[in-house]
VMD Tcl script that draws the C-alpha trace (Angstrom):
set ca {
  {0.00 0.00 0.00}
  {1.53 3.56 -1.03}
  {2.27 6.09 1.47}
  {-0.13 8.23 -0.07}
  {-3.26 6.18 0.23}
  {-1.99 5.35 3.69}
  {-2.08 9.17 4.30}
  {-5.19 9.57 2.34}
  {-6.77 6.44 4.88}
  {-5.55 7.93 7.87}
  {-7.16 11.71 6.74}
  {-10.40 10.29 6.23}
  {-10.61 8.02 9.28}
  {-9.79 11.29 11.13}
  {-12.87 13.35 9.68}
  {-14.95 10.87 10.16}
  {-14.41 11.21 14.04}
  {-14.41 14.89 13.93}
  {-17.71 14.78 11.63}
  {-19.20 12.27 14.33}
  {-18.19 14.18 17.39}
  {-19.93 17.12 15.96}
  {-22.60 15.51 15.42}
  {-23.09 14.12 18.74}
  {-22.62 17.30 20.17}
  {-25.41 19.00 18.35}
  {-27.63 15.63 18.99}
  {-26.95 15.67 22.79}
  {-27.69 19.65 23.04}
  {-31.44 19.03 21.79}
  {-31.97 16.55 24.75}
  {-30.28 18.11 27.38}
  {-30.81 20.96 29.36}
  {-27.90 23.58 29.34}
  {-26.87 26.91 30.90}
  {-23.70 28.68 31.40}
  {-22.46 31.91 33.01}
  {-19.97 33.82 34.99}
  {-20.53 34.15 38.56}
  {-21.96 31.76 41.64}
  {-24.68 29.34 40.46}
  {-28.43 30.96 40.96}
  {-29.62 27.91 43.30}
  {-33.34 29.24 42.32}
  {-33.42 26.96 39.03}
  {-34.71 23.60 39.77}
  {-31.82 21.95 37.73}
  {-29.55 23.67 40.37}
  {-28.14 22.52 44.07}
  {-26.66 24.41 46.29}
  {-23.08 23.88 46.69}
  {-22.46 22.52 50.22}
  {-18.72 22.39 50.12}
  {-17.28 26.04 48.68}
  {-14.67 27.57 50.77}
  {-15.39 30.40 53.34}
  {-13.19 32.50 50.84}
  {-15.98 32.63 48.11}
  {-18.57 34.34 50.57}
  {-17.03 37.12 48.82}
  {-17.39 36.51 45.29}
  {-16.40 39.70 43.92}
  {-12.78 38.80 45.02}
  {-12.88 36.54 42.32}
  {-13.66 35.38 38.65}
  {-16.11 32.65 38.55}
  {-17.67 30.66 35.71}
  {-20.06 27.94 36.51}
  {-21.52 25.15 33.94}
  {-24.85 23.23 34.60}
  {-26.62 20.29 32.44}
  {-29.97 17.78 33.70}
  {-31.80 16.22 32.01}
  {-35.58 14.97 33.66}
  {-36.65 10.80 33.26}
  {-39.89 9.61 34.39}
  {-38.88 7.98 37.59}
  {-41.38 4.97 36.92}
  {-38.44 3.85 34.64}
  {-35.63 3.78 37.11}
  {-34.62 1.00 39.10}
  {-35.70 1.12 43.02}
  {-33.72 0.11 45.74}
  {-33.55 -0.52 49.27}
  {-30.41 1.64 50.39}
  {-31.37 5.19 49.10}
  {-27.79 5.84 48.73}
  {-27.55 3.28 45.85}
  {-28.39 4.57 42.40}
  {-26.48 6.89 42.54}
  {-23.75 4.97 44.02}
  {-24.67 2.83 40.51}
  {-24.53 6.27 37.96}
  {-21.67 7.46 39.53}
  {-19.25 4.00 38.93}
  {-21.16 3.72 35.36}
  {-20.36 7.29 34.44}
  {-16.94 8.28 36.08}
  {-15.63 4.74 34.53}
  {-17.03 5.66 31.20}
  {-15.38 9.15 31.52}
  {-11.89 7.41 31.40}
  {-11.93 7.11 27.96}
  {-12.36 10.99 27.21}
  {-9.75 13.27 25.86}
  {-10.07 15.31 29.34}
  {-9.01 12.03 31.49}
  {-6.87 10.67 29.38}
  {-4.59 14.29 29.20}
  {-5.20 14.21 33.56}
  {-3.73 10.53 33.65}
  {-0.73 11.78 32.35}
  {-0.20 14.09 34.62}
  {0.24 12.15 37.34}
  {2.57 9.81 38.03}
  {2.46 7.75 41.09}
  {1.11 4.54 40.59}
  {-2.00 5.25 43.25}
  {-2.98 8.12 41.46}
  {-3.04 6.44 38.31}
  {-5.49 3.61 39.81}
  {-7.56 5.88 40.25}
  {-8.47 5.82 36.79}
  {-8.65 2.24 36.47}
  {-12.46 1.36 36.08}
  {-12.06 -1.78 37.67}
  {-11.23 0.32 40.58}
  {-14.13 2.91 40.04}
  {-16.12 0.12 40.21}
  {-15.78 -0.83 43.62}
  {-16.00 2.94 44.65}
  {-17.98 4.09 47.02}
  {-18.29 8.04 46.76}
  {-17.71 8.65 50.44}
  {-16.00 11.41 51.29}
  {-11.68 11.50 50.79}
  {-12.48 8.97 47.85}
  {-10.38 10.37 44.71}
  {-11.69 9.37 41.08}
  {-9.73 10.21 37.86}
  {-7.02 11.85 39.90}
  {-8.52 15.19 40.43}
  {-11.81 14.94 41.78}
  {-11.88 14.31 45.48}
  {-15.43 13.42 47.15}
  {-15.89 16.72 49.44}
  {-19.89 15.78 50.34}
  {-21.86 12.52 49.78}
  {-25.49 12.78 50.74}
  {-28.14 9.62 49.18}
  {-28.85 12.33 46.00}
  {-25.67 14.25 45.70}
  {-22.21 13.99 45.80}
  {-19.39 17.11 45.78}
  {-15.93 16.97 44.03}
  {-13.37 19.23 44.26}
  {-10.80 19.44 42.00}
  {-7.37 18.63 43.23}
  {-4.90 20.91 41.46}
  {-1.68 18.89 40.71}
  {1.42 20.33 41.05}
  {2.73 22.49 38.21}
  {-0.81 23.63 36.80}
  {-2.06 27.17 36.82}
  {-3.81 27.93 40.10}
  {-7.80 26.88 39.74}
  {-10.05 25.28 42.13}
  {-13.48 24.57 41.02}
  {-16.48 21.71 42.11}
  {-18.15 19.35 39.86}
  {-21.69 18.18 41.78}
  {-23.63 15.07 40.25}
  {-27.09 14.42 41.39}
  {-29.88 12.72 41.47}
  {-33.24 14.46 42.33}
  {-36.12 13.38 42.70}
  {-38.92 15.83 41.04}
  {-42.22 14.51 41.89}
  {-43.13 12.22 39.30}
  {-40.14 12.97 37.57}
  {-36.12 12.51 38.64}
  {-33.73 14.99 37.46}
  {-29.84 13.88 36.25}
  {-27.82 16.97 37.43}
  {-24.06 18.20 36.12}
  {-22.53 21.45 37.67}
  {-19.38 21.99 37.26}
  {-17.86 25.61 39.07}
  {-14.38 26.72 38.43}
  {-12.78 29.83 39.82}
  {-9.88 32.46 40.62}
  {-8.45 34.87 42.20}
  {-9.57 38.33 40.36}
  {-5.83 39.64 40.33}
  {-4.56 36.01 38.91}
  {-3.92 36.11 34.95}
  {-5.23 32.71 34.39}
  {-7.81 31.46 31.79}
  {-10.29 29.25 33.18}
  {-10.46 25.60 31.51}
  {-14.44 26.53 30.87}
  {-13.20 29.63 29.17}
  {-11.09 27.86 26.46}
  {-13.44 26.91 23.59}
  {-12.35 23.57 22.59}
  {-12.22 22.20 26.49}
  {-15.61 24.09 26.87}
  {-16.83 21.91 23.94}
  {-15.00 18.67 25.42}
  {-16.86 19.31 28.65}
  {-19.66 19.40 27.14}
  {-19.70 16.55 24.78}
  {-18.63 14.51 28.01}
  {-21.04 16.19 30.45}
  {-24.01 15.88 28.22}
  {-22.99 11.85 26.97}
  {-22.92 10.58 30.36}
  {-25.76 12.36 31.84}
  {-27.69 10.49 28.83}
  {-26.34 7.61 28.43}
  {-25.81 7.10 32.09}
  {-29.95 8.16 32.76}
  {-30.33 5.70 29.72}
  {-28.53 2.77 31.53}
  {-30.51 3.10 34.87}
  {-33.70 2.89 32.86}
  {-32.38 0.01 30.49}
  {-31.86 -1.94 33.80}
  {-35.17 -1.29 35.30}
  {-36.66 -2.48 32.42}
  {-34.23 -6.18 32.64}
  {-35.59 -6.42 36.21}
}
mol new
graphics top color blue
foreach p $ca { graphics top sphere $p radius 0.5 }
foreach p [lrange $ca 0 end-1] q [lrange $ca 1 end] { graphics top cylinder $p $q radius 0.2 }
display resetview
């Protein structure tokens, strides 16, 4: 085979993934719920939860630039799967969606960051699997359980050594809605005002990685919890 059609192969195979990515981006935005903005989260929108585990320091906001990043989506929650411990669907989404996460462009960039072999099982989703989300519990390096309650869990985001200075949350939950349950992303990330450091949410192409990944596993992961009720 010539080098050229070899090139030609590779080119193609490329677009392809590119064409399909874009396309599952603008798929996933029409069945998702999505807002963005700059400042603390406005807990008065149902999709939102207030944010147990910010730092004292944020009571003053103004001392800093904030961006925040929320997507739900609402599922009838006839079709979910019921269970005796309250704590365990999400305990179920959580090891089904953080192991699936893995495989994204974001994690796969984080694992090489670190280096220590205990840090690097924590991307293992043979490990995720047997996760419990209690609080200390570290997933895909960075994200370090701050809060567990039966409908929520808290992450911070550890900030390894060498990166630009940025804390943030990302909050996953689980609310129940009446008849209906809402699937909850937020994801807050933030600095000091006086810091000259672009936000991760503020770059285009990781804002459109976020959410491509963000939007996938809320449905696929809402999908999944259904698919199972309806095995049962």
């Amino acid at each position: 085979m010539s080098r050229r059609l070899i090139f030609s192969a590779v080119a193609l195979a490329g677009s392809s993934v590119v064409m399909y990515t874009i396309y599952l981006h603008r798929t996933l935005s029409s069945k998702i719920k999505h807002r963005a903005g700059i400042g603390l989260v406005n807990v008065e929108d149902e999709s939102d939860t207030k944010i147990e585990s910010l730092p004292p320091e944020l009571a003053n906001p103004s001392r800093f630039h904030i961006i925040h990043d929320v997507a739900s989506k609402s599922v009838p929650s006839a079709r979910l799967p019921r269970y005796a411990d309250p704590d365990h669907l999400l305990t179920k989404y959580l090891r089904r969606t953080m192991s699936y996460f893995t495989r994204f462009p974001q994690a796969l960039l984080l694992r090489l960051v670190f280096k220590s072999a205990e840090a690097k099982r924590t991307f293992d989703p043979s490990f995720i699997q047997t996760m419990d989300f209690v609080p200390e519990d570290i997933v895909c390096g960075t994200y370090r359980v701050e809060i567990r309650t039966p409908n929520k869990v808290e992450f911070a985001m550890i900030r390894p050594e060498g990166l630009p200075p940025i804390d943030g949350r990302l909050v996953i939950s689980i609310q129940p809605k009446g008849d209906q349950t809402l699937f909850v992303s937020e994801t807050m990330q933030w600095r000091r005002q006086e810091e000259n450091v672009v936000l991760p949410l503020e770059m285009k192409s990781m804002k459109w990685l976020h959410e491509l990944a963000s939007w996938w596993l809320i449905e696929s992961g809402s999908q999944w919890l259904c698919d199972l009720q309806e095995e049962s």
